[in-house]
N, C-alpha and C positions, 0 to 999 in steps of 0.2 A: 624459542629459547636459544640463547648463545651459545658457541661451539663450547663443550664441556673440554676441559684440560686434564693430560694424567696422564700414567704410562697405561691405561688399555687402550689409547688410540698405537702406541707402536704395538703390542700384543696382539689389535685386530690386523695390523698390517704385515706382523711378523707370520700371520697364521693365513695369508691370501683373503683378508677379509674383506677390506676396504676398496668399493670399487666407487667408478663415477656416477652421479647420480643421474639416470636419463632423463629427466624431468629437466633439467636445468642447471649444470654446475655444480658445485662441492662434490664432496662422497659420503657413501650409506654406509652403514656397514650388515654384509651377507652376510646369510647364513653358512655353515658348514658345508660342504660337499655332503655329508652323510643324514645331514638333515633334508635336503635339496630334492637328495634321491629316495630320501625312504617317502617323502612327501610326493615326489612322481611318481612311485608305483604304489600310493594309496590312491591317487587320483587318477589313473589306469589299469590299476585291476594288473600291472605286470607283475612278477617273481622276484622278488627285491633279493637280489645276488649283490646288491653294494655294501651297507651297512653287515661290520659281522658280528650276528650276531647269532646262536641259535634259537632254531625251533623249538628244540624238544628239550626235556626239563633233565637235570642230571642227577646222578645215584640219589636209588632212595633211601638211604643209609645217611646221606649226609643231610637231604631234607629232611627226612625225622626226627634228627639230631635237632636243626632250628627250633624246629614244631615243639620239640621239648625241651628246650633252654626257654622259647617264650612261655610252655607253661611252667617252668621252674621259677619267674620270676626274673629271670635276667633281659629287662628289658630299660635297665638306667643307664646313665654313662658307664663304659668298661674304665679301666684305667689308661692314662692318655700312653705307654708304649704298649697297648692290646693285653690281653687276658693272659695270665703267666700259661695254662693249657696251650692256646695256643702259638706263643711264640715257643713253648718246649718243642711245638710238635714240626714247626717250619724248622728250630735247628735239629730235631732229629730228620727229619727230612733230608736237607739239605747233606748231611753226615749219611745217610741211607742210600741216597742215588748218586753220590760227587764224591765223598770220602773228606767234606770239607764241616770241621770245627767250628761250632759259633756258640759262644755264652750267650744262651736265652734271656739275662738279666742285662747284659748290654750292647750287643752284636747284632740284636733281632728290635725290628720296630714294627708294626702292625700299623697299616695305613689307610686311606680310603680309597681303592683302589690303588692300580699300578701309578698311575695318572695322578692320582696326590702326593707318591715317593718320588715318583719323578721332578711334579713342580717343587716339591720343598728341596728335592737334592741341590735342583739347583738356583733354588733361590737363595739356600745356603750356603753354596761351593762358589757361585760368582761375586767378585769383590769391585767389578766396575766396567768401564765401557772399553777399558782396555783388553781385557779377558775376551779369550774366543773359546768355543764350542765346537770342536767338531763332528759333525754328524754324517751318517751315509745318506746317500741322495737317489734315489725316493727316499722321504723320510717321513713318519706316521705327523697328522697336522700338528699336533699338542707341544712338537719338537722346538717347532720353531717360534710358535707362541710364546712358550714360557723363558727360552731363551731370548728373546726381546721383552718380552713383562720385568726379568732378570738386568736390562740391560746392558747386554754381552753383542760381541759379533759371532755371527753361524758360518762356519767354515764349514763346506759338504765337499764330499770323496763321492763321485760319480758309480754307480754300481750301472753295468750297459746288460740291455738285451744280448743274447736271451740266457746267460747263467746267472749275472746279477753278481759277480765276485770282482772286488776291488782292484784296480791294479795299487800294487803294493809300490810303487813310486809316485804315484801319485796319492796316496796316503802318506806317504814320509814328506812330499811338499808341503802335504796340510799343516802336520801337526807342525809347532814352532815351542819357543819358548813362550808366547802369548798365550799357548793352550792350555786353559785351563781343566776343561774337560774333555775326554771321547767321549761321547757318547754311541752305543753299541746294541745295536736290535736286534735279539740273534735266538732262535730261527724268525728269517724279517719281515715285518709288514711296511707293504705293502708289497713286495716280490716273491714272496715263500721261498725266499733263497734259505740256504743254511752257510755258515761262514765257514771257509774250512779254516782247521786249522794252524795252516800257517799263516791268515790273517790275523788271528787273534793274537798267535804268538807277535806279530809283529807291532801290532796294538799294544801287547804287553811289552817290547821293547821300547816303542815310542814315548809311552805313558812314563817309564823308568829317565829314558836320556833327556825330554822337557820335564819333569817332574810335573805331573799333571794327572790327575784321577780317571779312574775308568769306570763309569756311569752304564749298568750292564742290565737294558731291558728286557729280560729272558721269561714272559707270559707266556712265552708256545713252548716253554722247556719239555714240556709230554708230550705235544703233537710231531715227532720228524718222524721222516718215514724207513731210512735208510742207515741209518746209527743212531744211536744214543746221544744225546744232549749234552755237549760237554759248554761247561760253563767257565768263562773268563777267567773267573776267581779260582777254578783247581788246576791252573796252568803254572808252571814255576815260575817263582818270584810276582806272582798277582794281586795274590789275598792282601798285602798290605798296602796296596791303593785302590780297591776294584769295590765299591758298592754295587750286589745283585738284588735287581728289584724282581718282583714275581709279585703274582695274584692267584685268586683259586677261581677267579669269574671262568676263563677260558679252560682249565682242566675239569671243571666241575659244572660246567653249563648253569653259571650263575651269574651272568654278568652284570644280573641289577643289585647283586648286592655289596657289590664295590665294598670287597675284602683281600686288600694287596698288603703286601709287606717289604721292608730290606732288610738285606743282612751284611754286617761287614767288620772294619777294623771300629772297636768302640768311638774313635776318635770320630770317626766316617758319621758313624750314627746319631752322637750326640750332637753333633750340627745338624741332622737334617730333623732331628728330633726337635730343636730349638726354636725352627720353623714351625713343623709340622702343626702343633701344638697348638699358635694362633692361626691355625688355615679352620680344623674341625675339632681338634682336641681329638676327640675318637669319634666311633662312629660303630653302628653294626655290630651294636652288644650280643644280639642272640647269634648272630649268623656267624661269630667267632669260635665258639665250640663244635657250629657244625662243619665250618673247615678244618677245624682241627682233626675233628675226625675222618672227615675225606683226605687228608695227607697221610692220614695210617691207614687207607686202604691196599689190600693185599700189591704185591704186585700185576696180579692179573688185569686188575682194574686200568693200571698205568698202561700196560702193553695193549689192552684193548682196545683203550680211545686212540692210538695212533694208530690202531687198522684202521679202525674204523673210519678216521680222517683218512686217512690213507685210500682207504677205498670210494668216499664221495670224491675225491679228488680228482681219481680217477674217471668218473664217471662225469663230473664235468666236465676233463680234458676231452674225454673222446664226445662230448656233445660239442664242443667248443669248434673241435680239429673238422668234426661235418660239417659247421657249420662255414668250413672255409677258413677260421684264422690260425693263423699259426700259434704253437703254445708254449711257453718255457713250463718244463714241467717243474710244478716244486717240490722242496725237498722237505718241507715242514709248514707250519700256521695253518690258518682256514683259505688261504689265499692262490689263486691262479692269476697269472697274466698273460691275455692273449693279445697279439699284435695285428689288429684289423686291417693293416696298408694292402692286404692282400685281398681286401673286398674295395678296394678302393677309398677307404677309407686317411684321409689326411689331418682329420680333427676331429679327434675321439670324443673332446668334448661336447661339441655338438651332434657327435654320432651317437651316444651315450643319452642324451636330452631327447633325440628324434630316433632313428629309424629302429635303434635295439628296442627302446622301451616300445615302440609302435606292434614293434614283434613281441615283445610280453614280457622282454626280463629286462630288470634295471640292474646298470652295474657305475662301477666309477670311474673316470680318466686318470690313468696315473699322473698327470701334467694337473693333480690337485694336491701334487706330493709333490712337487717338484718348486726350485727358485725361479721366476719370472727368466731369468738369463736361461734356464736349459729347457723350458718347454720345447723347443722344437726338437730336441733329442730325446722326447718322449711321447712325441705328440699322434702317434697310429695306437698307441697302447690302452689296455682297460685291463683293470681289477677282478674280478670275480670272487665272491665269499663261497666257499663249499660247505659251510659249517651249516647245511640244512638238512633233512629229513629225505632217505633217499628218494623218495616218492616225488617230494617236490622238485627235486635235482634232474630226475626220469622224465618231467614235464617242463621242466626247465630244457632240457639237449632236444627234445620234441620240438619245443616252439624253434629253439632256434634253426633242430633242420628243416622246420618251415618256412622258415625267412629264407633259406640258402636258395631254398625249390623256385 
């Protein structure tokens, strides 16, 4: 068949997809990095620490909730901005941990996952190929995908070993008058950095002197270890350009039933809504009331899943640190990254492919988050997901201090 024409040939390319074909000329297009690796440690039996996702299933309060919306019958289309229950419950939320106001009737949108607030924001926020994006660097793959599907240019702000925090002048060279968007990951994947905030602030000065929106992917907003979650949007002068996305997949150890949401200035919403609408319409009728309910779980609930993160964390770092690499410790997400140049390691990728997984745990090369121009400024480093079952985590630091021996 002839080469098919469209914009997912630059989408696959904006996402590291398209590589050379070995066989002969043209190019294929790869799969994921997180498909790659969960497919190498099903066909080696290793500990798939790449893909994060967890093991173990979350409150039973909010699964029982599902279990009885499906038998109530709520199992047709919801209404395409989410179920009034639950977008009340996101802006009392939001108002409950931030101190930030959102009319539930037009502030709040119910999406399919964080991941389709995302593509619709900005497939709705960019107007052409003159429009840039800027994003932090590592950046989650989905970033740079949808901002080429969008076709926009991806301006990234370098985040370096081993704190992961911007310089703040090389952030002010990013942003321009062409910026259309920041884009903001915060607490980050793939680094488990946390921003402080005088980056944000300076993000919200940026955003103000180009006139440009602030696009604020905040899913680990429960998981930091070391303070409280502050969010773009309750910083002064934010709220009236700052759309925050969030999901309950990662608070609520539900990440298959891709139930995200935004919130913001109506104007923010009703664009991405406009989109939204021809991507799924809606989606995830029953599993809407059960996040609703797990956003009004006590606070205990909230403070408990960040020890608890907090504490596999830990217990990957000191498996990680025996095992010889050195570790940025993080400050929030499911996410560790250790820097292997101290095992001799020069190309993670291929160290990640062979001799980790050989030793029994699979993990990911940060230089699959990265632009082809900076892999080598990233290229000793690997990922590690902590979001497992500590048992597996305690055989996970095992095998690797058997790889060190």
């Amino acid at each position: 068949m002839r080469d098919v024409a469209g914009a997912w040939r630059r989408t696959a390319e904006g996402a590291g997809l398209l590589r050379t074909d070995p066989s002969g000329g043209g190019v294929v297009v790869g799969s994921t990095i997180f498909a790659e690796m969960t497919a190498l440690a099903g066909r080696t039996g290793a500990i798939n620490l790449g893909q994060g996702f967890p093991d173990e299933d979350g409150p039973a309060e909010v699964l029982e909730a599902a279990r009885d919306a499906i038998a109530r019958g709520a199992n047709q289309y919801a209404p395409g901005p989410g179920i009034p229950e639950l977008r009340q419950a996101i802006a009392e939320h939001q108002q409950r941990f931030y101190g930030l106001g959102h009319d539930p009737d037009g502030e709040v949108l119910v999406t399919t996952g964080a991941t389709e607030a995302l593509a619709s924001a900005l497939l709705a926020l960019i107007d052409g190929p003159e429009d840039e994006v800027v994003v932090f660097e590592p950046y989650y793959d989905s970033y740079a995908a949808c901002v080429a599907l969008a076709g926009a240019t991806l301006r990234t702000v370098p985040l370096r070993w081993p704190d992961f925090q911007p310089d703040l002048d090389e952030l002010a060279d990013a942003v321009t008058d062409r910026t259309r968007v920041i884009l903001v990951n915060n607490p980050h994947n793939p680094t488990g950095t946390v921003f402080e905030r005088r980056v944000l602030e300076e993000i919200v000065r940026l955003a103000h002197l180009h006139d440009a929106v602030v696009v604020s992917d905040e899913v680990y907003e429960h998981l930091t270890f070391d303070a409280p979650h502050l969010p773009v949007a309750a910083l002064p002068g934010a709220a009236e350009r700052t759309l925050t996305i969030s999901s309950g997949g990662k608070t609520f150890r539900t990440t298959g039933w891709k139930i995200g949401w935004a919130c913001g200035p109506a104007e923010l919403i009703t664009a991405v809504q406009t989109v939204k609408q021809f991507l799924t319409y809606t989606s995830g009728s029953p599993f809407q009331p059960a996040i609703a309910a797990g956003l009004r779980l006590p606070d205990a609930f909230f403070a408990g899943i960040a020890a608890d993160m907090k504490r596999k964390s830990e217990i990957l770092g000191e498996g990680l640190r025996a095992a010889g690499l050195a570790v940025s410790a993080p400050r929030g997400s499911y996410f560790t990254v250790a820097d292997a140049s101290s095992l001799g390691v020069a190309d993670a990728d291929a160290f990640c492919r062979g001799e980790l997984a050989q030793a029994g745990v699979v993990a990911i090369p940060l230089t699959a988050f990265v632009t082809p121009e900076r892999r080598a400024e990233y290229a000793s480093l690997v990922r590690f997901a902590a979001c497992k079952r500590t048992e597996v985590l305690d055989e996970a630091a095992a095998r690797l201090a058997a790889y060190a021996r």
